[in-house]
RODO-2510 file (C-alpha; in nm, 4 decimals, decimal comma):
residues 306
     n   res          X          Y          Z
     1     x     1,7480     2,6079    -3,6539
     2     x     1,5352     2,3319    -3,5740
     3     x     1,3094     2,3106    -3,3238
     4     x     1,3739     2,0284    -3,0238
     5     x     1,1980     1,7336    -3,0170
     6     x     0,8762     1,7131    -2,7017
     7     x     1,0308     1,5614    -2,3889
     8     x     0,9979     1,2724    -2,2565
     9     x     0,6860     1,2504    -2,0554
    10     x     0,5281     0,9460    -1,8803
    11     x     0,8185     0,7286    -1,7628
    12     x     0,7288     0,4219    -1,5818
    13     x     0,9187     0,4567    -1,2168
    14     x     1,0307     0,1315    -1,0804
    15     x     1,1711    -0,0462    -0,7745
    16     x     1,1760    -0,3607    -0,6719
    17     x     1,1709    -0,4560    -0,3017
    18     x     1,1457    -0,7936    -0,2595
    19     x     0,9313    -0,9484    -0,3290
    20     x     0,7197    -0,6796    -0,4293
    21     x     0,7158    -0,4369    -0,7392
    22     x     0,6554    -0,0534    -0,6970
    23     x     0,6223     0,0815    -1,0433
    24     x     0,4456     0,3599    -1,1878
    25     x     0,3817     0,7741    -1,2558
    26     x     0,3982     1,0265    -0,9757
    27     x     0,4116     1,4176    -1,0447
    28     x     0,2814     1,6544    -0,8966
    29     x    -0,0364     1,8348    -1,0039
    30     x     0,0347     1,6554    -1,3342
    31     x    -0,0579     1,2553    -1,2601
    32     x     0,0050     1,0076    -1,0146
    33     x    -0,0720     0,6011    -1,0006
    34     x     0,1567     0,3741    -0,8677
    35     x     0,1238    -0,0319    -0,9005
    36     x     0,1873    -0,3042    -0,6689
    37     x     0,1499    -0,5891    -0,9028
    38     x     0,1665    -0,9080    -0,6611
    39     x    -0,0824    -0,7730    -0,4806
    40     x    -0,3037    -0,6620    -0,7193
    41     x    -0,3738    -0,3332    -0,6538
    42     x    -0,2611    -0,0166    -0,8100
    43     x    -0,2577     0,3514    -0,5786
    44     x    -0,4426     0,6287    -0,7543
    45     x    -0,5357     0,5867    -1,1669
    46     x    -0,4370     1,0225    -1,2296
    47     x    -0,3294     0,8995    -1,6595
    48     x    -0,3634     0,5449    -1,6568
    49     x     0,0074     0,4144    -1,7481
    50     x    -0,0242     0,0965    -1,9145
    51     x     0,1251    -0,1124    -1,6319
    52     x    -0,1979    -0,0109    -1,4181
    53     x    -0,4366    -0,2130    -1,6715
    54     x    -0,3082    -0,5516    -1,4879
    55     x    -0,4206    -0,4385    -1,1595
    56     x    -0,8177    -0,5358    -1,1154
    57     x    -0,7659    -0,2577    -0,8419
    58     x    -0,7813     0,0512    -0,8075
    59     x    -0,7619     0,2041    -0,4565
    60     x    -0,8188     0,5835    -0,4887
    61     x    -0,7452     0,8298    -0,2472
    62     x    -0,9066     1,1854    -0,3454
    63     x    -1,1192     1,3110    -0,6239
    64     x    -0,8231     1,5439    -0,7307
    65     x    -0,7919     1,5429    -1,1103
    66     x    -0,4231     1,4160    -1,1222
    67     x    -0,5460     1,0990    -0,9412
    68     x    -0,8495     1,0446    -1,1271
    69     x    -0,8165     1,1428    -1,4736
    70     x    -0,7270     0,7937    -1,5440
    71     x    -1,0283     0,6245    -1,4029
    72     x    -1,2308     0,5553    -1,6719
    73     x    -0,9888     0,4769    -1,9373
    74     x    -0,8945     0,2081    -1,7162
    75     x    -1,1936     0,0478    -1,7138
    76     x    -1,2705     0,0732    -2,0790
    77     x    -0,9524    -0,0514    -2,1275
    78     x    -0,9411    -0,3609    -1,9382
    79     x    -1,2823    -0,4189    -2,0821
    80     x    -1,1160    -0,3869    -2,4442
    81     x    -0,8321    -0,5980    -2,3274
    82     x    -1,0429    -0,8265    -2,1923
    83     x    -0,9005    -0,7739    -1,8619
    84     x    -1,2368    -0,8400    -1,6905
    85     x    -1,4435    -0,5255    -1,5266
    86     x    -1,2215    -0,3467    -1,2824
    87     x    -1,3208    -0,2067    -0,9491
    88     x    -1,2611     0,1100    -0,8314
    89     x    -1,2167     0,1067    -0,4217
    90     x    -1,3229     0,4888    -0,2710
    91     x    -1,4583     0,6629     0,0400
    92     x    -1,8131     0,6551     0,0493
    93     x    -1,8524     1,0321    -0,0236
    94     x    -1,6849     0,9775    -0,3753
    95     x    -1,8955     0,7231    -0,5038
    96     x    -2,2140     0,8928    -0,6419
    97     x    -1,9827     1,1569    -0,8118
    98     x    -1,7431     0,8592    -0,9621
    99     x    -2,0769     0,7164    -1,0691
   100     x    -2,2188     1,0440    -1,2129
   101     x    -1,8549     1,0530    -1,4000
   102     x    -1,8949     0,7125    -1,5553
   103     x    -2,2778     0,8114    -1,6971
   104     x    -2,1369     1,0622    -1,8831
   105     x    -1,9247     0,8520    -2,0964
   106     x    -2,2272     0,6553    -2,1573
   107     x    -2,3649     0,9710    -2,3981
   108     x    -1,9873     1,0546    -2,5070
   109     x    -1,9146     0,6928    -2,6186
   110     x    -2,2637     0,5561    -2,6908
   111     x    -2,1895     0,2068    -2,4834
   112     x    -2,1604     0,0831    -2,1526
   113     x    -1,8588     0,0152    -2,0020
   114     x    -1,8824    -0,2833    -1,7133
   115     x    -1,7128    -0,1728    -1,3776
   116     x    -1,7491    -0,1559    -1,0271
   117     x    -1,6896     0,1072    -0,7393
   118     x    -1,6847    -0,0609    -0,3892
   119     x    -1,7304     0,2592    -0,1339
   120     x    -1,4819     0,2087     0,1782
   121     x    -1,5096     0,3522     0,4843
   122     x    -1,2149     0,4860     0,7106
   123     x    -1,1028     0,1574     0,9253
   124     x    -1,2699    -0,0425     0,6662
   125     x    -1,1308    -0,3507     0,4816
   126     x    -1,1463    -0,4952     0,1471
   127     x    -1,0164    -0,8076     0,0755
   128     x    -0,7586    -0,8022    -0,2445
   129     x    -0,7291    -1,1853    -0,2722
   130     x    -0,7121    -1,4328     0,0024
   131     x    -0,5159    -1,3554     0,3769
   132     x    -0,4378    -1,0199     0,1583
   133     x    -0,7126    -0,7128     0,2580
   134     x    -0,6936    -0,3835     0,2071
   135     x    -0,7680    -0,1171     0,4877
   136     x    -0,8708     0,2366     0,4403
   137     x    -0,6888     0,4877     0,6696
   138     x    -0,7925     0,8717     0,7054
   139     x    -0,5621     1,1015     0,6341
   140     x    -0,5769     1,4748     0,6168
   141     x    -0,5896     1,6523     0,2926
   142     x    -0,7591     1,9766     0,1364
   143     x    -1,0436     1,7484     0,0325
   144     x    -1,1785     1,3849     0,1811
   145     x    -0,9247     1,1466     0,1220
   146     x    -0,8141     0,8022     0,2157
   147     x    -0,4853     0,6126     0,2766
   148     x    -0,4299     0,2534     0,2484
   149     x    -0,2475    -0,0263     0,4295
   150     x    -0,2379    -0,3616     0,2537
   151     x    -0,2682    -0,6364     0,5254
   152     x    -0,1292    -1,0283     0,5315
   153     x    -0,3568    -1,2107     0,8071
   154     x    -0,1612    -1,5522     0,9290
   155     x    -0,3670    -1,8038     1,1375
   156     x    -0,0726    -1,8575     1,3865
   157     x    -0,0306    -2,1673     1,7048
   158     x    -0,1102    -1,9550     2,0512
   159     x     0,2497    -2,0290     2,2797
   160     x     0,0911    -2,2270     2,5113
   161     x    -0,0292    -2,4535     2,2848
   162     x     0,3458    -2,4557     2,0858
   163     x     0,4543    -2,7866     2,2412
   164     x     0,1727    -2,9997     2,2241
   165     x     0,1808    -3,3097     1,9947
   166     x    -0,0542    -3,2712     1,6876
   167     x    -0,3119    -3,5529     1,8613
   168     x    -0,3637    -3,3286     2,1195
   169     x    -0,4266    -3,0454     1,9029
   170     x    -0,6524    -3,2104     1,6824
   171     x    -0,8506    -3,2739     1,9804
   172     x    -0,8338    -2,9750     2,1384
   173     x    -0,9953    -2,8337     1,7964
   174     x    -1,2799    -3,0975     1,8145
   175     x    -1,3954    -2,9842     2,1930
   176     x    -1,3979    -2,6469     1,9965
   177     x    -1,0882    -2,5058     2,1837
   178     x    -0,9944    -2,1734     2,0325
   179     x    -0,6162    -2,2581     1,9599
   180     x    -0,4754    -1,9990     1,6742
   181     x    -0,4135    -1,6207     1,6871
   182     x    -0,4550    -1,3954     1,3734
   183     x    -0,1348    -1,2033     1,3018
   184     x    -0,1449    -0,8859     1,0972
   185     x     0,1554    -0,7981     0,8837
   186     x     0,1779    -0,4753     0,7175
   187     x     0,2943    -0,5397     0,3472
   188     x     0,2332    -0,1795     0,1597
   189     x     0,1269     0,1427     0,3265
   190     x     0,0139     0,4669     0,0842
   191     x     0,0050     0,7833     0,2783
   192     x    -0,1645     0,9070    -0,0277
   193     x    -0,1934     1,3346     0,0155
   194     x    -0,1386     1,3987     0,3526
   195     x    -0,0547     1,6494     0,6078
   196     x     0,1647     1,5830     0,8764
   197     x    -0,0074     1,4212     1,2128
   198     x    -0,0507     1,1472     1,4469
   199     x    -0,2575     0,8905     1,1960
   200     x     0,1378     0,8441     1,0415
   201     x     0,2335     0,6720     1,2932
   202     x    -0,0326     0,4008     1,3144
   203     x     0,0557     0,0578     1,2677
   204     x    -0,0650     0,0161     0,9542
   205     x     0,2191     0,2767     0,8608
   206     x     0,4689     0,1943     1,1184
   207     x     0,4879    -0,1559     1,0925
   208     x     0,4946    -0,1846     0,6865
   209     x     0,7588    -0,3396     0,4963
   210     x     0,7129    -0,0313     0,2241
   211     x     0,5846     0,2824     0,2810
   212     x     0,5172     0,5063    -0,0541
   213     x     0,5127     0,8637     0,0592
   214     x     0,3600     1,1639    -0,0530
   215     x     0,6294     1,4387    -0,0264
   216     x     0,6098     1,7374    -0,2520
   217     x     0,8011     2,0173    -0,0562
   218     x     1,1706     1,9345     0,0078
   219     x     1,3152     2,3469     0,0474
   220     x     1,3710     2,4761     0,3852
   221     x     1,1921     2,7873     0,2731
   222     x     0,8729     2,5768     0,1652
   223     x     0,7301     2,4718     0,4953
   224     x     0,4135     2,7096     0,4569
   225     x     0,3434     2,6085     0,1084
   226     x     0,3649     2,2113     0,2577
   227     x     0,1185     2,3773     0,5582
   228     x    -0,1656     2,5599     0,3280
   229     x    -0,1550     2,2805     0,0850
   230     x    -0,1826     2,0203     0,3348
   231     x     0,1027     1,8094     0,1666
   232     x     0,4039     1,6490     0,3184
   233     x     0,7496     1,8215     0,3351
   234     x     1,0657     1,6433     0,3327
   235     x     1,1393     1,7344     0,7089
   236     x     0,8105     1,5430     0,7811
   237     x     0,9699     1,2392     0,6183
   238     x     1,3010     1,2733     0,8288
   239     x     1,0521     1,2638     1,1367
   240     x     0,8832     0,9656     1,0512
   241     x     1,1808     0,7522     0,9463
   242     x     1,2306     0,7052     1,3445
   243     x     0,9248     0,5709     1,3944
   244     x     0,8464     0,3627     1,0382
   245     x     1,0458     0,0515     1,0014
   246     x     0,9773     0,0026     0,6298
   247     x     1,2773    -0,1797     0,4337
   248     x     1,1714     0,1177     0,2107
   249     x     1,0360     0,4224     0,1950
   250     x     0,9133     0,5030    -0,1387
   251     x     0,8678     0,8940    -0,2050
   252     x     0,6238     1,0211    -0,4598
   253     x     0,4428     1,3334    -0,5620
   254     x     0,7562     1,5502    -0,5890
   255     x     0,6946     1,7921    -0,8631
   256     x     0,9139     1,8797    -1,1933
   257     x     1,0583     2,1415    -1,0075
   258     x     1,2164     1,9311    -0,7386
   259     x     1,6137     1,8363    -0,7622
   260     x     1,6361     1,5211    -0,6779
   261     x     1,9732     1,5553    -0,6323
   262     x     1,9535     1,8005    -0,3526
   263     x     1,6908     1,6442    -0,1758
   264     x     1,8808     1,3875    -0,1230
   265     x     2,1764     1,5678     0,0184
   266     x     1,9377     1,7461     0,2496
   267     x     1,7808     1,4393     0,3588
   268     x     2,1322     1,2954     0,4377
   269     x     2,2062     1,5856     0,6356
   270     x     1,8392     1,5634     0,8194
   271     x     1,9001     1,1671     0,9264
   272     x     2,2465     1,0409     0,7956
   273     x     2,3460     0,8402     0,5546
   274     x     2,2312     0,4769     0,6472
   275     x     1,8726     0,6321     0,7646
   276     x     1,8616     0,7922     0,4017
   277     x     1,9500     0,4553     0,2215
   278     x     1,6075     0,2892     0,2919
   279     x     1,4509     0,6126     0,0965
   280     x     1,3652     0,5902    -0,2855
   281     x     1,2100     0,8542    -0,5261
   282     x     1,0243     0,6631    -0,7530
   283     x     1,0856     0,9065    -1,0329
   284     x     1,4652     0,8597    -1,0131
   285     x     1,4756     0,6391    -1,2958
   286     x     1,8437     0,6349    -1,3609
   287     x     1,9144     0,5792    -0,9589
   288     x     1,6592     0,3198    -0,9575
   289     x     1,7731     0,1516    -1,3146
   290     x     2,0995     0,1254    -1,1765
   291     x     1,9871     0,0017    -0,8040
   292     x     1,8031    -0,2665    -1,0417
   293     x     2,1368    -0,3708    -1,1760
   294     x     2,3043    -0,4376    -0,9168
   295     x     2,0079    -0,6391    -0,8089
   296     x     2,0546    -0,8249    -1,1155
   297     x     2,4518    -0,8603    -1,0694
   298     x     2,3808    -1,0268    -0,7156
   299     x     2,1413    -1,2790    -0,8448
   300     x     2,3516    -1,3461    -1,1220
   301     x     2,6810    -1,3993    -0,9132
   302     x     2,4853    -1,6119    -0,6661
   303     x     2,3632    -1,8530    -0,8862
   304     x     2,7119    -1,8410    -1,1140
   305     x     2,8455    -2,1823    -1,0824
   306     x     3,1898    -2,1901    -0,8516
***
């Protein structure tokens, strides 16, 4: 008899939710990194998928292996690629042992690799390229760890100034009047490894146009695991679709074990059907291939001519 042939391991998940890409790895306890490509950024670096080499950012959450493993083939790579040194954005407690990680390879490979690890504190921004920052949120894990919100600031007209004729403004500006607001929109929020609580429902997560979720207990029966290991379960996610008004909701972390089939179902029976649409597994890849196509079919019959 002969033997079967390996399976098919690293997969690139992918969704598109205009006009943003979410693509990338996320299993449990085995690797996760998951790429934003228009905003250049990519969530965790756990094996380094090839997408994630475009991405001059990394914004890591937790030292846990299957989020870091990937960290510094990714910057040798881009350095080999000639990609340009990439930057590795961490809380401040991570960054001497990141450091300590990247000296090593110094003996092991007998070079230097260029790179950069900006240390980021809870409430703390980083800006990813202009209007577009990056804030660290604190979540609650078995170890430190941070989530992220990626932020648009707009320079917007205060309403009482909304009517004026542009002379008037332009004045107005020259006495040095104080006539804009900054508006902060939510683009991507990354729970990262979390525990359920109240920094969920911040605005930074509330108000996003995606959300990518941890979630890596979906059984009835696996509440306590979800509570010891400080992870999300699925009944967690059902909570916080009433409060989050993401377009989507982008779930990752679930492990090999998890039927994605059935998780589905129970979500449906959890929050209904429409409440369920606006939920994704990003390891789905033949639900998401074929959400893709008909993506593709409605372009294509829109700009058919008539």
């Amino acid at each position: 008899m002969l033997p079967k042939p390996p399976p098919r391991v690293g997969q690139v998940g992918f969704l598109y939710v205009p006009p943003f890409r979410v693509q990338g790895v996320s299993v449990a306890g085995e690797q996760t990194a998951v790429q934003v490509p228009e905003l250049d950024v990519c969530f965790d670096i756990g094996l380094c998928p090839r997408v994630a080499l475009a991405s001059p950012h990394i914004a890591l959450s937790h030292g846990h292996m299957d989020h870091v493993a990937g960290l510094p083939y990714y910057f040798s790579q881009r350095m080999f690629q000639r990609m340009g040194p990439g930057t590795c954005i961490c809380h401040p407690e991570l960054a001497r042992a990141i450091e300590h990680m990247m000296r090593s390879w110094v003996d092991l490979e007998q070079q230097h690799t260029k790179y950069r690890i900006v240390p980021l504190a809870p409430d703390e921004e980083f800006e990813l390229k202009n209007n577009i920052h990056l804030r660290a949120v604190e979540v609650s894990h078995t170890v430190t760890t941070l989530g992220y919100a990626v932020i648009e600031r707009r320079s917007k007209l205060k309403p009482e100034f909304l009517d004026l004729p542009q002379e008037t403004l332009r004045d107005l500006k020259r006495r040095g009047e104080s006539i804009t607001y900054t508006l902060e929109i939510p683009l991507v929020a990354y729970t990262a490894d979390t525990e359920f609580g109240p920094f969920l429902y911040r605005p930074e997560f509330a108000d996003a146009k995606i959300v990518i979720a941890e979630c890596t207990f979906f059984e009835p029966d696996h509440r306590d695991r979800a509570r010891i290991g400080k992870h999300l379960h699925l009944e967690h996610i059902a909570q916080l679709l009433s409060a989050w008004k993401a377009e989507a909701v982008v779930i990752v972390h679930a492990s090999r074990r998890t039927n994605l089939g059935a998780s589905k179902d129970l979500l449906i029976e959890m929050v209904g059907a429409e409440q369920a649409q606006r939920v994704h597994f990003l390891m789905d890849l033949r639900a998401n291939r074929e959400r893709y196509e008909r993506q593709l079919a409605e372009v294509q019959s829109l700009s058919a001519p008539s």
